[in-house]
C-alpha positions in Angstrom: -10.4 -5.4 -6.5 -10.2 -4.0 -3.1 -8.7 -3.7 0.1 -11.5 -2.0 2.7 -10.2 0.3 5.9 -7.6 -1.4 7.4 -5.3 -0.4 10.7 -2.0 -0.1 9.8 0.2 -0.5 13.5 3.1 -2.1 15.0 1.8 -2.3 18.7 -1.2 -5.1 19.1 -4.9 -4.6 17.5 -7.3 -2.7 19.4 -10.8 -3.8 19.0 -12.0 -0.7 21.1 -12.0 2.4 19.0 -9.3 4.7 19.8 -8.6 8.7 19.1 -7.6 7.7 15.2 -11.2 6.1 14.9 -13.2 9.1 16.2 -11.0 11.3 14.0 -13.1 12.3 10.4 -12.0 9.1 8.9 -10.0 9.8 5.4 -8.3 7.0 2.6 -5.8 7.1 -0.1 -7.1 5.9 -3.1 -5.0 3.5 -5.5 -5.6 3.0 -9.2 -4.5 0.5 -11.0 -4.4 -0.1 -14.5 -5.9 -3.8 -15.8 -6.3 -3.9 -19.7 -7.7 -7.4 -20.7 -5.0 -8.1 -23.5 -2.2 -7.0 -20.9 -2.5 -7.6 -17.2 0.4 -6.8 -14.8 2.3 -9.6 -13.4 0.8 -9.9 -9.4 4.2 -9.3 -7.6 5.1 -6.2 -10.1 1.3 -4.6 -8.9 2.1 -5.1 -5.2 5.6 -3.7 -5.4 4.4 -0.5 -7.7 1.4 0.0 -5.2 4.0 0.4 -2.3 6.3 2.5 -4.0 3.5 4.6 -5.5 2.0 5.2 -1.2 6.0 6.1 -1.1 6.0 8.4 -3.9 2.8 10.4 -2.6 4.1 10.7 1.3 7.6 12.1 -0.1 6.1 14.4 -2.7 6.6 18.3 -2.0 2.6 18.9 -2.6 2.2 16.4 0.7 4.3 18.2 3.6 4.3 22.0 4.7 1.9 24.0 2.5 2.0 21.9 0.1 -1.3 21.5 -1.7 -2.0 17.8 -0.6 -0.6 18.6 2.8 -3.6 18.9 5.0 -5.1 16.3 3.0 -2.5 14.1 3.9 -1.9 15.2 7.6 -6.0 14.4 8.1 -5.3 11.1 6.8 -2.7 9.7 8.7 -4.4 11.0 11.9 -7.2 9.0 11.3 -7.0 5.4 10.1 -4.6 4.7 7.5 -7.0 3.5 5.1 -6.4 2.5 1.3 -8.5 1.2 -1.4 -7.3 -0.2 -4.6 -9.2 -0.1 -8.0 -9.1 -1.1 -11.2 -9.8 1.0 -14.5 -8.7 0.2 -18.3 -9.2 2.2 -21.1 -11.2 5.4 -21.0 -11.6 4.3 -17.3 -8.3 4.9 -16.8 -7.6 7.7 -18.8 -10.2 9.9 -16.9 -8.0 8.8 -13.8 -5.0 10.2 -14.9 -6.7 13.4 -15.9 -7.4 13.8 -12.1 -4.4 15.0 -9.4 -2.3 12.5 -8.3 0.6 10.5 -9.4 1.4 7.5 -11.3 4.3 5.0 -10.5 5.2 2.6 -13.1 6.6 -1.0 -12.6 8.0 -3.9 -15.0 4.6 -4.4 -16.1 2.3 -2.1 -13.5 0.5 1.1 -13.7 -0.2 2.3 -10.5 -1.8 6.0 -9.7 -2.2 7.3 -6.5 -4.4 10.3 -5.6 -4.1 12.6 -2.6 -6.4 11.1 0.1 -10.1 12.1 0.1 -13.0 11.7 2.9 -14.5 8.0 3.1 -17.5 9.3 1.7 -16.0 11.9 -0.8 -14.8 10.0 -4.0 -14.9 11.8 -7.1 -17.3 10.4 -9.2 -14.6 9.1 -11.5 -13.0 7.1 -9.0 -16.3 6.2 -7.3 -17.7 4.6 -10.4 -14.8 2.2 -10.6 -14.7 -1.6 -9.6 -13.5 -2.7 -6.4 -13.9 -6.6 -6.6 -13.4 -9.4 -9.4 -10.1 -9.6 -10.9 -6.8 -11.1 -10.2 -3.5 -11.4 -11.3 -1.3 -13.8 -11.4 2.5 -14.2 -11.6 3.7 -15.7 -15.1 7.1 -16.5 -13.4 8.0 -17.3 -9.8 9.7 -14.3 -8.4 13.9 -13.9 -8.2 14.6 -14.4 -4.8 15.0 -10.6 -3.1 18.3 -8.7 -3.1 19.2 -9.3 0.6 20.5 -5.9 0.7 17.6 -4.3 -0.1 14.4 -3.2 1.3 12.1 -6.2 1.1 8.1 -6.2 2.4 7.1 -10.0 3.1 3.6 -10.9 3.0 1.9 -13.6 5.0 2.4 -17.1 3.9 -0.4 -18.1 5.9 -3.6 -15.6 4.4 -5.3 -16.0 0.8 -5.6 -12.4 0.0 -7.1 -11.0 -3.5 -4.6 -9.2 -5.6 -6.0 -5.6 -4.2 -6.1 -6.7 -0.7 -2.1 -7.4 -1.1 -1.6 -4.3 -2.9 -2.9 -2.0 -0.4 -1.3 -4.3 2.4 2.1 -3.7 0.8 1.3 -0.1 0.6 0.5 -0.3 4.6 4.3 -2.2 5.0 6.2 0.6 2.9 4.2 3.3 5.0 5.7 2.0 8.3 9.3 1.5 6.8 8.8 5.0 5.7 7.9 6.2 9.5 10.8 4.0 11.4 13.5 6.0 8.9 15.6 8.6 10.0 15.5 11.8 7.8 18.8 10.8 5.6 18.0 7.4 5.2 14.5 8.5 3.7 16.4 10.6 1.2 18.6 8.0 0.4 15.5 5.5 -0.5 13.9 8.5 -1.9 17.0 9.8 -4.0 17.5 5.6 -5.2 13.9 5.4 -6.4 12.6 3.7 -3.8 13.5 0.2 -4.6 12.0 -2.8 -2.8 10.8 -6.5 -2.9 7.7 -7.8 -2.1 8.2 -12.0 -1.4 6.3 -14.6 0.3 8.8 -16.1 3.1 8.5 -19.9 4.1 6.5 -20.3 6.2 8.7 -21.4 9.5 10.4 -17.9 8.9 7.1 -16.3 9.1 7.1 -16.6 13.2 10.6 -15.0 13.3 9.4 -12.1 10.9 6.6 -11.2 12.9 9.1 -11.4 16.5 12.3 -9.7 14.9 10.9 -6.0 16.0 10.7 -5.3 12.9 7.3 -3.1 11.9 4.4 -5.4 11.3 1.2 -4.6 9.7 -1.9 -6.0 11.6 -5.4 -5.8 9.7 -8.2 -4.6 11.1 -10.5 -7.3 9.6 -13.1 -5.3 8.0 -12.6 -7.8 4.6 -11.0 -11.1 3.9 -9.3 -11.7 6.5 -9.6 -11.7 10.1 -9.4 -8.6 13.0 -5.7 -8.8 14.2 -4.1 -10.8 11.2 -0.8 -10.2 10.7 -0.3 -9.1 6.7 3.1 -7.7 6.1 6.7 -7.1 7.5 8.3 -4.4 6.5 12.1 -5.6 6.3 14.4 -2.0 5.8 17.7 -2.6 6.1 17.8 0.5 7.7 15.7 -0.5 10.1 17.4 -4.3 11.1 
């Protein structure tokens, strides 16, 4: 299960390389946990994989001298690159015994490690699988609390379940940039509730126009170089 680098914008795609893609390129990795008796619910990954990328950029150990801070700061002057896999069992238990932190959901176990160099795994992250499963919703979805921070995904594209995850985690990064300093703390402080939902399609068009920020995909997997994936609705931010 896996999203590959990705650019994460809300101006155009660039097919030349820019400053970010010359910079040593650095990605956040994303664990999540997939026993066979107990998978989570699709929807419940996506929206733990956002809030977990939220956790990790608000965390004291990421800002200042924090000890994820340069860590962080390298990444996100590069491309914003995540990658999603999956561990169960002693799989995952070696993951949690590694830094990072770990969000759970309804039915979700997400952990999220400070970001590394693209060729710098540690082996216990390396060693796990990228590709292969999915998840599926057992119920549809309650439609999203208008009120409240939603990230819709493209109607239109048939991304795997990792792909999505790491694509929602790109959507809750820009909300998280477009926030002034109180209303970060104010999402922070509340948990960092959000939606993710799948709009109809005819509102897709006014989603991607509204000005609100829009993740565009750089193409490297699944889907094509340009595609718009998420919208990151913040009410904050309307």
């Amino acid at each position: 299960m896996s999203e590959e680098p990705t650019s994460v914008s809300d101006s155009p795609f660039r097919a030349e390389p820019g400053d970010r893609d010359r910079a040593p390129q650095y990605v956040l990795p994303l664990v999540v946990r997939i026993e066979r008796a107990a998978p989570p619910a699709r929807t419940d990954a996506l929206e733990t994989a956002a809030r977990a990328v939220l956790v990790m950029l608000s965390d004291e150990r990421s800002s200042g001298d924090g000890a994820w801070a340069q860590a962080v700061r390298d990444w996100q002057d590069a491309r914003i690159r995540k990658v999603v896999r999956r561990a169960r069992g002693a799989e995952w238990r070696r993951a949690e015994a590694l830094p990072g932190i770990t969000v759970t959901g309804k039915s979700a176990e997400v952990r999220v490690f400070p970001p590394v160099p693209l060729d710098g795994w540690p082996k216990d992250l390396a060693r796990l699988q990228v590709s292969g499963t999915e998840l599926d919703d057992p119920e549809p979805p309650v439609p999203a609390d208008p009120a409240a921070p939603v990230l819709w995904m493209s109607p239109g594209l048939g991304m795997s379940a990792g792909k999505a995850m790491a694509q929602a985690g790109h959507g809750a990064q820009l909300a998280w940039w477009e926030l002034p300093e109180e209303e970060r703390a104010v999402w922070r402080d509340a948990g960092f509730p959000l939606a993710v939902r799948t709009p109809a399609p005819g509102d897709w068009q006014r989603l991607t126009t509204s000005g609100l920020p829009v993740v565009r995909d750089a193409g490297y997997t699944e889907i094509a170089p340009g595609s718009c994936t998420v919208v990151a609705d913040h009410p904050a931010l309307r």
